[in-house]
VEXVEX-67917 format. One record per residue (C-alpha): residue in three letters; x, y, z. Coordinates in steps of 0.001 Angstrom, whole numbers, plus 500000, padded with zeros to 6 digits. Layout:
<torses>
ALAXYZ
...
</torses>
This chain:
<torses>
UNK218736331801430936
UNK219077329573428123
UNK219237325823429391
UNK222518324986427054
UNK224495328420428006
UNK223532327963431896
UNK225087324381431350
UNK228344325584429483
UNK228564328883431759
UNK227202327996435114
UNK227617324331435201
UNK227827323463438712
UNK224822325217439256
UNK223132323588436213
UNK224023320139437874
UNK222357321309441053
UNK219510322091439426
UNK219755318579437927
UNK219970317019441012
UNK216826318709442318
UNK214668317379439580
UNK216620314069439799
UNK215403314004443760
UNK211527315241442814
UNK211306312086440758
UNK212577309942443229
UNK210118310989445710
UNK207042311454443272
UNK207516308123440866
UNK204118307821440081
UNK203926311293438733
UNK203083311505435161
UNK205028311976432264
UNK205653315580431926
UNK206565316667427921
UNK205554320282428451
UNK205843322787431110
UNK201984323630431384
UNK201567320189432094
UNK203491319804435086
UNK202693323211436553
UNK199325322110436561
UNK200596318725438321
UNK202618320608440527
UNK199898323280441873
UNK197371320229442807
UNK200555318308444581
UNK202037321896446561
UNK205248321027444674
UNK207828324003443782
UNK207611325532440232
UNK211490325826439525
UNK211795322048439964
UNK211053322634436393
UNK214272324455435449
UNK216049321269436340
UNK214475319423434059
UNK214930321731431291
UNK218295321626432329
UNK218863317636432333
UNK216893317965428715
UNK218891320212427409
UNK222530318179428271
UNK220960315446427499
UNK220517316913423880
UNK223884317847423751
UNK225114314519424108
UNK223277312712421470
UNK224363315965419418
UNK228091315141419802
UNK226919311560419411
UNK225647311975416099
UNK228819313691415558
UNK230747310869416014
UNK228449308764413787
UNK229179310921411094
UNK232576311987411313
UNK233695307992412949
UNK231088305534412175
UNK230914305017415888
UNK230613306159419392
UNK232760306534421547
UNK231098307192425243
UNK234484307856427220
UNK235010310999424481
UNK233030314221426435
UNK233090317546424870
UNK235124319214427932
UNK232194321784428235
UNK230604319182429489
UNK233324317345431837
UNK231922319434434821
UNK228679318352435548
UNK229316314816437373
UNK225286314548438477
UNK224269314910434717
UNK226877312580433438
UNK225733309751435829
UNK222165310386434914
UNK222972310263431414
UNK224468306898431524
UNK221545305408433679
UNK219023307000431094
UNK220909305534428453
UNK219168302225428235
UNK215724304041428611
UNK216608305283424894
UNK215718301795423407
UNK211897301116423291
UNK212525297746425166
UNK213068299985428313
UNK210589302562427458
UNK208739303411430947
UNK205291303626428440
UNK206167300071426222
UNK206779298646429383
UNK203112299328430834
UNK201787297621427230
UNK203664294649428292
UNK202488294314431852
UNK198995294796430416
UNK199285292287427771
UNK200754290083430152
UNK198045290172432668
UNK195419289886429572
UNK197292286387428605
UNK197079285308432206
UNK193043285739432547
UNK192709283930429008
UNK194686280895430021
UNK193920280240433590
UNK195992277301435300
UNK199244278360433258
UNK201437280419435793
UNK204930281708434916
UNK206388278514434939
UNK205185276668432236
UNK206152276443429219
UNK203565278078427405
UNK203974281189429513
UNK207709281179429071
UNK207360280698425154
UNK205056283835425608
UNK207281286265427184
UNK210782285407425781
UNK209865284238422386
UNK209037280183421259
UNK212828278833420347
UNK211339275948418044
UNK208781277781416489
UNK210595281691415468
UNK207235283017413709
UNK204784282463416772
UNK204063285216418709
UNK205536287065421965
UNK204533289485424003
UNK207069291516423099
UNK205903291620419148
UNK202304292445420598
UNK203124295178422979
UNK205606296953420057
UNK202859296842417734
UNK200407298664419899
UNK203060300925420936
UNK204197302163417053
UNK200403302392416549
UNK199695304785418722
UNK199903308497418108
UNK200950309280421427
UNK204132308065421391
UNK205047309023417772
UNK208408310784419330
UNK208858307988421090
UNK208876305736418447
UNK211337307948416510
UNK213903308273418874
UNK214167304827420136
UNK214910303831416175
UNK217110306818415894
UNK219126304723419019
UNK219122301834416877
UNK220665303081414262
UNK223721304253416728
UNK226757301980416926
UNK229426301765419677
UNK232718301557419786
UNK232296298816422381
UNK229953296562421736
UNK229117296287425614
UNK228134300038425676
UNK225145299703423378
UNK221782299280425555
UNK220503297006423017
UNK223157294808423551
UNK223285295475427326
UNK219075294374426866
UNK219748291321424985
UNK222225290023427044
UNK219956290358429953
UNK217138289023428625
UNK218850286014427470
UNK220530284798431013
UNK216803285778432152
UNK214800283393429262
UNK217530280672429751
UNK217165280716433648
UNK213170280574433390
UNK213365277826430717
UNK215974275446432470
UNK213960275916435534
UNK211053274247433492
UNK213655271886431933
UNK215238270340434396
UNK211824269576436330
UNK211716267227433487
UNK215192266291433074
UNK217587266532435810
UNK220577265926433614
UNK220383269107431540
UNK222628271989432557
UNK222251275786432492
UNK224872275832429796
UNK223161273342427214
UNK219802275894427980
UNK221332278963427755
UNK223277278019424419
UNK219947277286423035
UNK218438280301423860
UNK221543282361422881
UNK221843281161419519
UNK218041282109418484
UNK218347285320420154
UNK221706286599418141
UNK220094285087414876
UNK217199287509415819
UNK219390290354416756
UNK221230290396413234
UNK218322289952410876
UNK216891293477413349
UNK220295294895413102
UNK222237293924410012
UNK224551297067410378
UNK225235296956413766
UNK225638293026413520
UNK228417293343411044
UNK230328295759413211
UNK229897294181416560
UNK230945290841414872
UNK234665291880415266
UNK234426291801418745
UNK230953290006419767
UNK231158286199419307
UNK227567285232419267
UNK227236288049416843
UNK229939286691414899
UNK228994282976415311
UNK224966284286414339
UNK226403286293410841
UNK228468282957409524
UNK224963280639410324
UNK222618282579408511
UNK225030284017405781
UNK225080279791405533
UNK221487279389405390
UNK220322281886402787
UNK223292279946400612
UNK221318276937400991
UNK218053278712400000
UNK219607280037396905
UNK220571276407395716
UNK216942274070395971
UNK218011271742398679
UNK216636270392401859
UNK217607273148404389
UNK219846271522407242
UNK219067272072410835
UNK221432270399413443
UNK220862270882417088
UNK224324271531418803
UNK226443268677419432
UNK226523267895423685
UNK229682268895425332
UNK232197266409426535
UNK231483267238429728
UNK227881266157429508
UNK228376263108427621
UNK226613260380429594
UNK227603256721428476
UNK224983255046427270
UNK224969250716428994
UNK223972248697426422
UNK221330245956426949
UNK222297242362427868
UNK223027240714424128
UNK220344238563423336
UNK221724236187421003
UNK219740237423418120
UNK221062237341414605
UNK221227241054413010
UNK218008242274411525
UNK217056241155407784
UNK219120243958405207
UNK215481245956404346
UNK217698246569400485
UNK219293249765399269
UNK216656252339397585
UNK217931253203394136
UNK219969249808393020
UNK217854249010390309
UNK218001252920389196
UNK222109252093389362
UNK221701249219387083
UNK219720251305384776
UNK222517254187384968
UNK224873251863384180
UNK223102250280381424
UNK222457253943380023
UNK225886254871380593
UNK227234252134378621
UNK224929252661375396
UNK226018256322375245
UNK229903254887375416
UNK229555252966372351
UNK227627255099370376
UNK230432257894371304
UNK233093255161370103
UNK231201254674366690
UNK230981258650366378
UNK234387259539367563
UNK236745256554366355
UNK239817256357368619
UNK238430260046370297
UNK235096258134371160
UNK236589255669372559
UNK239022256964374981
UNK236421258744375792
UNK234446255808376515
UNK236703254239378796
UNK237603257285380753
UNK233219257351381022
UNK233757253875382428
UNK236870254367384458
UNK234869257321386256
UNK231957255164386672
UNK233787252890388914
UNK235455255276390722
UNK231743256999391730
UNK229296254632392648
UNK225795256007393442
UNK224930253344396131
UNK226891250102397232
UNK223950247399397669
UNK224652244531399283
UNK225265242620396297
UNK228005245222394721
UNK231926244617395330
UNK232513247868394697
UNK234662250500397557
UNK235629253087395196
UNK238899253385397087
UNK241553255010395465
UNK244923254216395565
UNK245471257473397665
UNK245444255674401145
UNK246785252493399991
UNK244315250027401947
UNK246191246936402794
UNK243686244919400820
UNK240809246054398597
UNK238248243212399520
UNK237824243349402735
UNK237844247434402664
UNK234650247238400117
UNK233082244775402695
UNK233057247067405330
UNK231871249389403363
UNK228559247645402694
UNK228122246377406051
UNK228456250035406844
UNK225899250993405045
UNK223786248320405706
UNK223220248662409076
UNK223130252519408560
UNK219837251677406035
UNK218533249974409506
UNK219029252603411674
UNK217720255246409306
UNK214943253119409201
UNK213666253432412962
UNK214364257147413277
UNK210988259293414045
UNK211212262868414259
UNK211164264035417950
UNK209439265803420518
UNK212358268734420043
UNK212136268663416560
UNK214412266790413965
UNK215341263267413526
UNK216795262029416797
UNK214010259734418104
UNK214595256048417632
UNK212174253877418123
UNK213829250678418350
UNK216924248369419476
UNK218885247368416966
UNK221448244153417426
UNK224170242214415676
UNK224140240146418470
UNK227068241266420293
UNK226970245145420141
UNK223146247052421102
UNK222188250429419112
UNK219557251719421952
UNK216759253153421922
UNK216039256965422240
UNK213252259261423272
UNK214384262273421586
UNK212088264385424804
UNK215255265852426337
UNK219161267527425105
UNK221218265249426467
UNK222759261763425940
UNK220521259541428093
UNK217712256899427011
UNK215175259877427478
UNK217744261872425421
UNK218483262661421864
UNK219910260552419038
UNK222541262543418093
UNK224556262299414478
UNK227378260735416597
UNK225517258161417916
UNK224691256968414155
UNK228140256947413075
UNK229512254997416431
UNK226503252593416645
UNK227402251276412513
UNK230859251084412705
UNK230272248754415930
UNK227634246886414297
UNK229790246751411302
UNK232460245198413336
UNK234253247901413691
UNK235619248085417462
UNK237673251782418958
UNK234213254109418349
UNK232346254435421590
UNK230385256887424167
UNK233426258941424321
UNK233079260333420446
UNK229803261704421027
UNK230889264820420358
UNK232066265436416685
UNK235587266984417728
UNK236289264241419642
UNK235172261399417279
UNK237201263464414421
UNK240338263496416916
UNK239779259510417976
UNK239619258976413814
UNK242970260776413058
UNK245132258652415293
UNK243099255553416283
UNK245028252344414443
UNK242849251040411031
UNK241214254368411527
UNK242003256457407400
UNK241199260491407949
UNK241469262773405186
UNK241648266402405265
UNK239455267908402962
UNK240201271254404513
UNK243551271515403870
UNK243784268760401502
UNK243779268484397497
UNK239569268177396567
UNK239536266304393737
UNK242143263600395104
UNK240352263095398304
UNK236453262939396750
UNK237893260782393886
UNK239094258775396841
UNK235505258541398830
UNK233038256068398545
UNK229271255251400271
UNK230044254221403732
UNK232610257003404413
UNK232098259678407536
UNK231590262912406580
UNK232565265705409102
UNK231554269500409413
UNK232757271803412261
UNK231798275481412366
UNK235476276248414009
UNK238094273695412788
UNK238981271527415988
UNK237280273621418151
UNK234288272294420559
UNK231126275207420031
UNK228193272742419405
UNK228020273502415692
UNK229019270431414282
UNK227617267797412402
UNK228787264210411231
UNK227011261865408697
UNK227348258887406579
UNK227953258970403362
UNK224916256983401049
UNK225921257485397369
UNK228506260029395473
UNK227634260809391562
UNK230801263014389935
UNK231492263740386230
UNK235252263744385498
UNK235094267435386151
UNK234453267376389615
UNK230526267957389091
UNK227609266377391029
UNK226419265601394255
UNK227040264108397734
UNK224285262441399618
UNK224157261722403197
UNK222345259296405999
UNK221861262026408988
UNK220724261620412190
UNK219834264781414688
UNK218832267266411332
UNK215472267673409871
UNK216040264803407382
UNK217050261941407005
UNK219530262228403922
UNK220896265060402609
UNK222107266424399321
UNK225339268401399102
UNK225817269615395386
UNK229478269614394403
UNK231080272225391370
UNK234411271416390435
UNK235629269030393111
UNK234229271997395683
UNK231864270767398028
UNK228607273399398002
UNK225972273901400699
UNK227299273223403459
UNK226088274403407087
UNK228967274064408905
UNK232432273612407141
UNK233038270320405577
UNK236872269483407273
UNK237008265893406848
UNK236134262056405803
UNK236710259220407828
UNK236837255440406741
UNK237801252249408791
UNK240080249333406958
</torses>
């Protein structure tokens, strides 16, 4: 009898059936692969094992078949699949069901019984070729799950799926496990490539944190498995663009993965330096940093502003072009002119040490203007120091510094940069600048509290002398006519909410034309440069990794 009309007509004996060939491969797992019947009746005759085993497995085949059948159904008639909805020829066969559900992660090649030999192979050939590296280090680990500061090196698993496409043999294979990916779930927790990546990621972050911690006691499963989590979602939507942008709805690494690289290809479109911030550390990790004893030194020599003769010059140039626009344009020219020059004042490219110039604007109505510009270039002055003993890091980025930096009663410290955390072996995150200037500055209320950016930004909206303005809900072209060098800058991926996507920075120079046209640099710390270049198109801040919320000055 036909395997699909025994199942629809006789199918509690078709599940029995089932069962049997379920059982024969329980007791027989190292039997081979069987695709056709001549092939295991020849198995079978050498083993004294009963021929209509073989029925069963024509059996489990065929429901099997029509499963993915109504599956592709659903595809075409839904756009999804819905697992709980069974064809109710098919409700009565509880062995096959089961057994359908277990084999469903087998349909990705991840999970392929075949791929998976190619993997133990290629993992035994990377063991004899690199003797005295066992599973823990880091080498092996960077092997097996995939290097997380270098995306492009290799992995076992790109090796293995290589040799595995390539072969002949498994041409069917190969066909259905991309057929799978193509399929898309009504729940994004029933799709065995999800169910596989999720997996794999608590297993990569558990054997890297094991290796992590040997070396830093203070870093926590969390910080590790965030790391981890982050490159593998960014690798699962540039795989899976289509599923990605359905399971985004209801996936939030998915969701959190789509924003950051829709973000990043942005940036590539517009020549700038490409931003990369490693997550901000969690309150709960924040570990207060003592500074050293003071030692009664004055504050370091001011090094001088890059670019204030090039201001000079500007202004110089700016000027000329004024009165030449006068003598063309009469009483046109010239209110032109001095709207060129009113403009000029209100957006200084860089505030040297020697410039009274804030740039404040009436908007927040500082109590005095001189001692707000003064502030301003102490800001930035120590800020130029800082920026100045910053070394990229062991991790990656600019969040190594080198060297102590004093005013004689407040300590910037030293960082290694070697670990993800807050300690003197830790990272110098973009917090860290912004608290260690304004104290320098003389700026008191900033401290080891604010290292994360949601809690500095909360600290700045309440804290007395403290001016916050909302770019995100506020009017553009008021607030950056308002802004000056010196200013914080804040970006958080979720508004006010803590997910280690957020960045702060200083703000070095700001050059606008009265339409709200030009650019925004930045002193970073914790990114993969040291300044950064935000173009701006009428008074709309562009280029942006994270959102741009707010800016943050002190009186």
């Amino acid at each position: 009898m036909d395997p699909q009309l025994r199942i629809k007509t006789h199918p509690r004996q078709a599940d029995v059936l089932a069962r049997e060939w379920g059982i024969f491969l329980k007791k027989h797992p190292d039997a081979p692969h069987f695709e056709i019947k001549e092939q295991f009746v020849s198995w079978a005759k050498e083993h004294d094992v009963n021929l209509k085993l073989w029925e069963g497995k024509e059996i489990t085949d065929a429901y099997f078949s029509l499963r993915e059948q109504q599956e592709e159904t659903q595809m075409q008639t839904k756009g999804f699949i819905d697992t709980t909805d069974i064809p109710i020829e098919l409700t009565f066969l509880p062995f096959l069901a089961a057994a359908f559900i277990r084999e469903k992660p087998k349909k990705i090649m991840q999970n392929d019984e075949e791929y998976k030999k190619i993997v133990e192979k290629k993992k035994a050939q990377w063991q004899e070729e690199n003797p005295g590296k066992d599973q823990t280090s880091i080498e092996w680990i960077n092997y097996q799950y995939g290097s997380l500061e270098n995306p492009n090196a290799l992995s076992v698993h790109n090796i293995a799926e290589k040799e595995f496409r390539e072969n002949p043999q498994y041409a069917n294979r190969v066909k259905k496990h991309d057929d799978e990916k193509k399929k898309i779930y009504n729940n994004p927790a029933h799709d065995p490539i999800i169910a596989w990546q999720e997996e794999e990621i608590e297993k990569h972050a558990r054997a890297r944190h094991e290796y992590l911690k040997k070396q830093d006691p203070l870093i926590t499963i969390g910080q590790t498995r965030e790391r981890v989590a982050k490159r593998a979602w960014d690798q699962f939507v540039e795989d899976h663009p289509t599923k990605a942008k359905t399971y985004a709805l209801e996936h939030e690494g998915i969701k959190t993965a789509i924003a950051r690289i829709t973000e990043q290809k942005k940036q590539i479109a517009t020549p700038k330096i490409e931003q990369r911030v490693i997550p901000q550390p969690p309150p709960s990790i924040q570990q207060p940093r003592t500074p050293p004893a003071s030692t009664g030194r004055p504050p370091l020599p001011f090094p001088g502003i890059p670019g204030a003769g090039l201001t000079q010059k500007l202004a110089q140039a700016a000027a000329g072009r004024a009165v030449f626009i006068a003598f063309i344009g009469g009483f046109i020219g010239l209110f032109l002119a001095t709207l060129v020059i009113v403009m000029g004042t209100a957006t200084t490219l860089e505030a040297s040490p020697e410039e009274n110039k804030s740039g404040i604007s009436p908007t927040i109505s500082p109590p005095s203007q001189s001692p707000l510009s003064e502030t301003a270039k102490k800001i930035l002055d120590w800020t130029i120091k800082i920026s100045n003993v910053l070394e990229e890091g062991p991790l990656g980025d600019y969040n190594k510094m080198i060297a102590n930096i004093t005013n004689g009663s407040y300590n910037s410290t030293k960082r290694t940069g070697e670990f993800i955390n807050t300690g003197p072996r830790g990272l110098y995150w973009c917090t860290n600048l912004v608290i260690d200037v304004y104290n320098l500055a003389g700026k008191s209320g900033l401290n080891d509290n604010h290292q994360a950016v949601v809690s500095m930004r909360n600290f700045w909206k309440t804290a007395p002398g403290y001016i916050h303005l909302d770019y995100l809900s506020g009017n553009h072209q008021n607030i950056l006519s308002t802004i000056f060098p010196g200013f914080a800058i804040f970006f958080e991926s979720q508004p006010g909410v803590f997910t280690g996507n957020e960045h702060v920075a200083i703000i070095k120079s700001k050059s606008l034309d009265s339409r709200g046209n030009g650019f925004i640099e930045t002193y970073d710390a914790n990114t993969n440069a040291k300044t950064q270049r935000y173009p701006v198109v009428n008074w709309d801040v562009k280029n942006q990794l994270y959102t741009l919320v707010a800016f943050g000055i002190v009186q």
